[in-house]
C-alpha positions in Angstrom: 69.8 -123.0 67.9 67.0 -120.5 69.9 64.7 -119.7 67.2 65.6 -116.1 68.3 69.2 -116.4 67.4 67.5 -117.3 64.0 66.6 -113.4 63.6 70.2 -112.1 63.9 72.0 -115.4 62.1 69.9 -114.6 59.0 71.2 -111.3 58.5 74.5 -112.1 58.5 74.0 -114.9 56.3 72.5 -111.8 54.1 75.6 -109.9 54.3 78.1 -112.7 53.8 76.1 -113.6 50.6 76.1 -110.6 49.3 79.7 -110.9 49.2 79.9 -113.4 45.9 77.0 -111.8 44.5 78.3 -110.7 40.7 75.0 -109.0 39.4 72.3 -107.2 40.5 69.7 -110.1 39.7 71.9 -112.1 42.5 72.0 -109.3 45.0 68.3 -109.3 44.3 67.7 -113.0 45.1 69.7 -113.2 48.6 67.8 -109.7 49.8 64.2 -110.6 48.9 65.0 -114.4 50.2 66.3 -113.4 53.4 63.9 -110.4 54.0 60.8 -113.3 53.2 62.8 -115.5 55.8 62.8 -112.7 58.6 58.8 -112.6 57.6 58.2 -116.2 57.9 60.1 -116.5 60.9 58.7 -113.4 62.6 55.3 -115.4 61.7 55.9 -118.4 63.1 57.5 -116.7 66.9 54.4 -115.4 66.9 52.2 -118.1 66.6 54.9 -120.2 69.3 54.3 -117.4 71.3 50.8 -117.0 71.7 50.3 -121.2 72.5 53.1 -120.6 74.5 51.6 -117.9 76.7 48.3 -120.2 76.8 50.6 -122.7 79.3 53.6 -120.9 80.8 53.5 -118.0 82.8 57.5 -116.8 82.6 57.6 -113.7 82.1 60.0 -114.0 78.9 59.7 -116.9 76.9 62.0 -118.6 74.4 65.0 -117.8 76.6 68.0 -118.6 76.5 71.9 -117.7 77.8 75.5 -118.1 76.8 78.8 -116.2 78.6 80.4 -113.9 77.1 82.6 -112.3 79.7 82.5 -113.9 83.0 83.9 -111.1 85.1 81.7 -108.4 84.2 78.6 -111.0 84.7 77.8 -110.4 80.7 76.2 -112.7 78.8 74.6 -113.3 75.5 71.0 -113.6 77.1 67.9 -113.8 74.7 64.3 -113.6 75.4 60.9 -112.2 74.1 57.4 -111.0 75.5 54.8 -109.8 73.6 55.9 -106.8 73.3 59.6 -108.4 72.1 57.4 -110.2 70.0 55.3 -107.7 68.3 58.4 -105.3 67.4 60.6 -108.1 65.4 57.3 -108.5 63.4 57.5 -104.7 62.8 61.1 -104.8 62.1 60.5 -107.6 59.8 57.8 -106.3 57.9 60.1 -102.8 57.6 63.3 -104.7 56.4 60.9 -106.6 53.8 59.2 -103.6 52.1 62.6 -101.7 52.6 64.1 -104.4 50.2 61.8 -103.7 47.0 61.8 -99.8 47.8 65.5 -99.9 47.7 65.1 -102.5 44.3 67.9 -100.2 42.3 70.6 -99.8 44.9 74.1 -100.9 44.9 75.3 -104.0 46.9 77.8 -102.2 49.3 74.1 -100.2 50.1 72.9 -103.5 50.9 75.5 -104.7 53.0 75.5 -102.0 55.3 71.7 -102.4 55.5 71.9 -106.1 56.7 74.3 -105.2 58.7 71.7 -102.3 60.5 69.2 -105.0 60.3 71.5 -107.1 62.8 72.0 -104.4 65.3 67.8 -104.0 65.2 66.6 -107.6 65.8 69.8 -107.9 68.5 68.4 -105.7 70.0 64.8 -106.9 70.8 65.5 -109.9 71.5 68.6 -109.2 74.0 67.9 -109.5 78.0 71.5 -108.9 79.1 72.1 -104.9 78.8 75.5 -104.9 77.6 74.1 -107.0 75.1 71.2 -104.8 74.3 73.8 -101.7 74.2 76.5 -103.4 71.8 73.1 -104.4 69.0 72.3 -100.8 69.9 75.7 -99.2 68.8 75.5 -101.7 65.9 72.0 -100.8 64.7 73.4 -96.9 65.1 76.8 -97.3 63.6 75.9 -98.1 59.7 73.5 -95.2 59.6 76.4 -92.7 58.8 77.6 -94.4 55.7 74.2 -95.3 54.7 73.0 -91.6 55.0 76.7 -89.9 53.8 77.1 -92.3 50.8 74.2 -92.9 49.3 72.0 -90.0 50.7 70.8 -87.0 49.2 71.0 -83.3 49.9 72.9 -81.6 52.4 74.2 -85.8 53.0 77.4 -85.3 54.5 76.1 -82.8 57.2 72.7 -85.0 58.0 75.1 -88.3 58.5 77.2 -86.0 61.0 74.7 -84.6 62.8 73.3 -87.9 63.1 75.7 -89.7 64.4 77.1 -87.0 67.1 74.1 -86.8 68.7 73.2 -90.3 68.8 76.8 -91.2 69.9 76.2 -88.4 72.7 73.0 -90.1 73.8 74.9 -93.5 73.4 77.3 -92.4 76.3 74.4 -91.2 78.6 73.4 -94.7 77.9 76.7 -96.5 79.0 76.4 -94.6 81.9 73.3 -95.6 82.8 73.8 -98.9 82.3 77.0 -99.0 84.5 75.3 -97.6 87.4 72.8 -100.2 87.2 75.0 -102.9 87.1 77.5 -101.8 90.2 74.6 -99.9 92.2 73.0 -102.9 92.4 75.9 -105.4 93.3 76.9 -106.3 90.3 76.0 -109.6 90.0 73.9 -109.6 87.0 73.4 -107.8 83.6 70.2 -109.3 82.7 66.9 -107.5 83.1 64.9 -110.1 84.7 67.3 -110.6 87.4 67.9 -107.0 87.8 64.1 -106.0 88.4 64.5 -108.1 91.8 67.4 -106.2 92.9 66.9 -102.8 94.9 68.9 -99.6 93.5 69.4 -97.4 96.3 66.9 -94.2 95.7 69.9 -91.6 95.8 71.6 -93.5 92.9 68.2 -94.1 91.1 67.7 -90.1 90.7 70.9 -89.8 88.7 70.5 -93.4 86.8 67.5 -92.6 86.2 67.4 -89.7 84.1 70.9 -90.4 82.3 68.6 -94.1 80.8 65.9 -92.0 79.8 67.7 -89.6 77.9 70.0 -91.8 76.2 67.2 -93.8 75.1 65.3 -90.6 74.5 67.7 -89.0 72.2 66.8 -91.7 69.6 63.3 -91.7 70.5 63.2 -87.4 69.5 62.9 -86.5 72.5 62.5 -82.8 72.7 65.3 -80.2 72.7 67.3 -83.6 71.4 65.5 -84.2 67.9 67.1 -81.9 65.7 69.2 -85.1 64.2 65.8 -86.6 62.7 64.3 -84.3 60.4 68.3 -83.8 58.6 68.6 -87.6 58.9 65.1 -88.3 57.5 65.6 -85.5 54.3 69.2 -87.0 53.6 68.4 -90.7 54.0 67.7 -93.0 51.3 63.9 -94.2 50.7 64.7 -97.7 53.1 66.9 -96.2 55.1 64.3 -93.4 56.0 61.6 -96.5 56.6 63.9 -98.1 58.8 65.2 -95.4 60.5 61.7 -94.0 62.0 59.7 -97.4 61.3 61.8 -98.9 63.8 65.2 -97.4 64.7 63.3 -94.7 66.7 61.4 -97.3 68.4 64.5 -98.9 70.1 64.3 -95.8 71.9 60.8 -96.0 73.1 61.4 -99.7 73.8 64.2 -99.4 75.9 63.2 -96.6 78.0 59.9 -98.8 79.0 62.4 -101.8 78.7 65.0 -100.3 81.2 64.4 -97.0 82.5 61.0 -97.3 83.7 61.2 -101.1 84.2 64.2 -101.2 86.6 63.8 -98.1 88.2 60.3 -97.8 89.0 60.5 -95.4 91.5 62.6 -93.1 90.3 60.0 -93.3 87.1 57.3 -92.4 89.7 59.1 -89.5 91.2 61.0 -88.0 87.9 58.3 -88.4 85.2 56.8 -85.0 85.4 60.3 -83.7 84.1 59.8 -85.9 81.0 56.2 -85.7 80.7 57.0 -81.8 79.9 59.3 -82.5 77.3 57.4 -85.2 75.5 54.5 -83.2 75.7 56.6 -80.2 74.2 57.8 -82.5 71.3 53.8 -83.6 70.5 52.6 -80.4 69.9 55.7 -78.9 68.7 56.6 -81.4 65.7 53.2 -81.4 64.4 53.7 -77.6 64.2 56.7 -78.0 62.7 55.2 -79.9 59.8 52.9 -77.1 59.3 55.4 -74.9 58.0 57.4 -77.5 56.3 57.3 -77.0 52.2 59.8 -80.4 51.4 57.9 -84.2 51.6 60.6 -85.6 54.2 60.6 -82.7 56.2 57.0 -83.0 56.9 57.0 -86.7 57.3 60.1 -86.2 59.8 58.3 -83.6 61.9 55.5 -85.6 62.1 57.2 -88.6 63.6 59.3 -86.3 65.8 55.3 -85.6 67.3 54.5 -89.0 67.0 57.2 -90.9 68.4 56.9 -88.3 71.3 53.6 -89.2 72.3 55.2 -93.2 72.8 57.2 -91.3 75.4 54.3 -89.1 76.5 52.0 -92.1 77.3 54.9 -94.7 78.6 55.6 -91.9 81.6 51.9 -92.1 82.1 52.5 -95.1 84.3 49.4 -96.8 83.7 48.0 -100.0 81.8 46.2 -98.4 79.3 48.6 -95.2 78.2 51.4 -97.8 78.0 49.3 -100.1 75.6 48.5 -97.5 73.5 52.3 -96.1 73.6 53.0 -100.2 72.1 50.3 -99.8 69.8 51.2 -96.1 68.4 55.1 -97.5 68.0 53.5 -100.2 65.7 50.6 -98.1 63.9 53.8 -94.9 63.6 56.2 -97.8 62.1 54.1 -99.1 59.6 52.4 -95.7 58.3 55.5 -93.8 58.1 57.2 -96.3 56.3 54.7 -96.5 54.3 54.9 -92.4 53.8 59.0 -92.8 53.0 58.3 -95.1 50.2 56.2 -93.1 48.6 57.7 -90.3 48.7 60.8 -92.1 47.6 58.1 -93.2 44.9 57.2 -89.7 43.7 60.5 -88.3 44.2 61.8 -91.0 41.9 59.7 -89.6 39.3 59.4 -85.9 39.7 62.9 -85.3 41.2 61.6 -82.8 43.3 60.2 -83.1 47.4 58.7 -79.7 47.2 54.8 -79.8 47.4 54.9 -75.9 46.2 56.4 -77.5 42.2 54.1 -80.5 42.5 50.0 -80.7 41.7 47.5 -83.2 39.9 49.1 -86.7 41.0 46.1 -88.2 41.5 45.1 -88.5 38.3 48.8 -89.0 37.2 49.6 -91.5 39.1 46.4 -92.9 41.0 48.3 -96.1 42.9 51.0 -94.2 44.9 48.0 -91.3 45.3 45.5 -93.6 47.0 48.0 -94.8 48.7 49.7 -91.6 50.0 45.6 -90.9 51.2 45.1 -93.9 53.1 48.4 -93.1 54.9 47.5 -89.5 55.4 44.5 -90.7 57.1 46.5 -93.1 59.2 48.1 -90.3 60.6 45.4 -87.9 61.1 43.7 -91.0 63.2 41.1 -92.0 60.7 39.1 -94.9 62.7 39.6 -98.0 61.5 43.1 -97.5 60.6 45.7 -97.9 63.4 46.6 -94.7 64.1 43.0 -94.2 65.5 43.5 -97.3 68.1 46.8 -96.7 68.9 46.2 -92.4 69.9 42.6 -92.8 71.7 44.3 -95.9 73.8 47.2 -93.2 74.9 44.7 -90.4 75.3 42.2 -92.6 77.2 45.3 -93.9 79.2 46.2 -90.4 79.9 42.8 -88.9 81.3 43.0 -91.5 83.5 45.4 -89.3 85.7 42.6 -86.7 87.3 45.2 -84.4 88.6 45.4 -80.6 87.1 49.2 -80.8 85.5 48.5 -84.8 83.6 45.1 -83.3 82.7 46.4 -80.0 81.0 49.6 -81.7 79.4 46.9 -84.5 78.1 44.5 -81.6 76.8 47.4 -80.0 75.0 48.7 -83.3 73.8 44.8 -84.3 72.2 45.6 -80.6 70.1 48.1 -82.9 68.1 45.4 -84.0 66.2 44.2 -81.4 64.6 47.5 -80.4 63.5 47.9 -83.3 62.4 45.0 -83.1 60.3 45.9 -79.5 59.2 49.1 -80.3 57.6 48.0 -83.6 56.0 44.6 -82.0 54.8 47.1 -79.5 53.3 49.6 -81.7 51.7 47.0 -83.9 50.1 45.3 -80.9 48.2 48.5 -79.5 47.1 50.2 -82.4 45.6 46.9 -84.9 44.7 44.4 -82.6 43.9 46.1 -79.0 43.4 46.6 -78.2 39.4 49.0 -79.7 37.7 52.3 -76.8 38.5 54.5 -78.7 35.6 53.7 -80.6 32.3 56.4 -82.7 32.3 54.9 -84.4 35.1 52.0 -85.6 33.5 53.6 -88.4 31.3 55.1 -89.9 34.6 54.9 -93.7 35.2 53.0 -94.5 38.2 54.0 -97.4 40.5 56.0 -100.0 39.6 55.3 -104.2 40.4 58.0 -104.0 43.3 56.5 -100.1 44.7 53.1 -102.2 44.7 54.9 -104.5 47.1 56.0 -102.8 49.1 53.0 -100.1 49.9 50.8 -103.3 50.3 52.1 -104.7 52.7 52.5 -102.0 54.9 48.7 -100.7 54.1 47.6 -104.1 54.7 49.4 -104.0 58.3 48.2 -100.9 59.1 44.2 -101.6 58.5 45.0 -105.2 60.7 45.3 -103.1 63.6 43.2 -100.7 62.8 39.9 -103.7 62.2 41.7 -106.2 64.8 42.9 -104.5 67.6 42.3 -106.4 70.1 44.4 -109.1 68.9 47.1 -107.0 69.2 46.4 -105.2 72.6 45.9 -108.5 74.3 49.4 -109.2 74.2 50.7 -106.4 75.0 48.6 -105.5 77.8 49.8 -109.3 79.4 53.5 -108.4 78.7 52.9 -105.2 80.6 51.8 -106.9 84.0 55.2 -107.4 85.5 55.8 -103.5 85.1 52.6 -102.8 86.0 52.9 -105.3 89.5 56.1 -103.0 90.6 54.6 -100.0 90.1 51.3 -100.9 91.9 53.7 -101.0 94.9 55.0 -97.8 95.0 
């Protein structure tokens, strides 16, 4: 069997287990087992990679193809670069922490969240579109039950929203996807094959933008975002990691993957459009989380910024923006997974979200406090933490443009930061080292063993790129070269 079968048989081998699981000790043991098997198994494609890449110069490695249906030229057709490469390791590390923040829930919960963790890995590693839409829907489909079950607030509504919106961008998607396939002679659905075919330029302007926003919709793009802050308040502490850890990245990914990748011109000609929006959804979701009062909600706002600038610098068109968009989907994974778990964490303890009813945690629970500080300065771009690599690579990427309109957009985009750092600065005081707003609060436990798992490992993922960049950049600035070649051309 490919090795990159491995990451979606695994899974399911989860989920089928789960089924004769009697107790939570069992339900326990296959979760933890199989999330430490994804780990060791993203470890390992990454150290076949990278010896790999030191002799072959295929632009995908590890691939692989079996027909699925013949007359529609589908096929089940895997592959990976180094960007491939890099997000299962994310998606990994997010479905391993998920586990132990998620240590108390239910096996039907768990079920549905092996099943998600299919549709996620599927979907990196797929080359064949129809392929990469059908682990799409899959990775999208659970979300609803995981978010109206075993959610929290306003559930029902959030799980709705979701899923209407996303479905709505799904079908954008499909119709993307069609048009590729018959506009350029549909002889192939796989990517590789499709970047050598030519789409006539009157069919690339509607293609086009109907990829980009179907991607886009799960990537937040701006006025399409207003499922992710509901989703993100609703959603359950793993749910909410995996959701913006690395659902929203499947946006990101395939609008570099397919949009810009197999339509370069169009990309060329259309981006300005986008480059608005994106740059609308920087500056506007770090605002957002200025005004925000409720944990989630500010966390959610702030990806909605975050995971806007991914789109801002992969329309920059350039080497370096489109590294740093790779390296801010990574840095945004891990950090705001690591702010949904402990914010599950304190919420667990204080039953409240609300920064205004909450004060004098540090000293009350000095773990999850620390911890909530090194993410805080993840955000805010703290150097030698990742989110400091990963934004001055897209802003130095961007500058690179000297014309007035990339320059201004860029300028305004750079203003993210000190929002950024205005609603962090602010959220910190309140909560850590505000008073203490209720007594009850200050015989709470602080972190349990499994919390400590959890938060570690992201932390520790998160200062790795921040000290050891480079190691990171190296493959995805190779992996970018093929895009990079077609649009030299243009």
């Amino acid at each position: 069997m490919n090795i990159l079968s491995l990451f979606v048989a695994v899974p399911v081998v989860m989920l089928l287990s789960l089924f004769i699981c009697r107790n939570m000790k069992q339900i326990r043991t296959v979760m933890v087992s199989g999330s430490s098997v994804l780990m060791a198994l993203a470890a390992v494609l990454a150290a076949m990679f990278v010896n790999e890449r030191a002799v072959s110069d295929s632009e995908m490695l590890f691939t692989g193809s079996i027909v699925w249906y013949e007359s529609m030229n589908i096929h089940y057709a895997v592959g990976v670069d180094g960007i491939s490469v890099l997000m299962i390791a994310l998606s990994a590390i997010i479905v391993f922490t998920g586990v132990f923040s998620s240590w108390n829930m239910p096996r039907e919960y768990f079920m549905w969240y092996c099943l998600l963790t299919v549709g996620v890995f599927g979907f990196f590693i797929s080359l064949d579109l129809f392929t990469m839409f059908l682990f799409y829907e899959v990775a999208l489909i659970p979300m609803y039950l995981l978010i109206g079950v075993w959610g929290t607030g306003r559930k029902e509504y959030s799980a709705m929203k979701l899923t209407l919106m996303l479905m709505a961008g799904s079908a954008f998607l499909l119709t993307g996807i069609l048009g590729i396939y018959f506009t350029s002679g549909h002889a192939s659905m796989n990517i590789i094959e499709l970047a050598d075919r030519i789409i006539p330029m009157a069919h690339q302007y509607w293609i086009f933008p109907m990829t980009f926003l179907g991607f886009g919709v799960l990537g937040a793009l701006f006025p399409f975002h207003t499922w992710s802050p509901d989703g993100h308040a609703s959603a359950p502490t793993a749910v909410s990691m995996l959701h913006a850890g690395v659902l929203m990245k499947l946006g990101g990914y395939g609008c570099f993957r397919v949009a810009i990748y197999l339509m370069p011109e169009a990309a060329h000609d259309l981006s300005w459009i986008f480059l608005i929006l994106t740059g609308i959804s920087v500056v506007y979701g770090a605002f957002g989380a200025v005004v925000q009062t409720d944990l989630k909600y500010i966390n959610a706002y702030s990806s909605v910024s975050h995971c806007g600038l991914v789109l801002f610098a992969v329309l920059m068109l350039n080497r370096t923006a489109m590294t740093g968009a790779i390296l801010q989907m990574l840095s945004h994974g891990l950090m705001t997974a690591l702010f949904f778990a402990l914010i599950g964490l304190i919420y667990g303890r204080t039953h409240t979200r609300d920064i205004r009813e909450m004060g004098g945690l540090m000293r009350i629970m000095p773990f999850a406090s620390v911890c909530y500080v090194i993410a805080g300065l993840a955000s805010l771009g703290l150097p030698g933490l990742s989110g400091f690599v990963a934004e001055m690579t897209v802003f130095v990427g961007s500058f690179e443009h000297a014309d007035l309109f990339h320059r201004i957009l860029t300028m305004a985009a750079t203003c993210s930061i000190v929002i950024t750092a205005v609603y962090i600065l602010r959220t910190v005081g309140k909560i850590l080292y505000g008073p203490v707003v209720n007594e009850h609060h200050l015989s709470l436990p602080d972190a349990s063993w499994y919390e400590k798992v959890s938060v570690a490992v992201l932390i520790a993922g998160i200062v790795f790129i921040g000290v050891l960049p480079s190691m990171v950049s190296g493959i995805v600035s190779d992996s970018l070269a093929p895009i990079i070649k077609y649009l030299s051309l243009l």
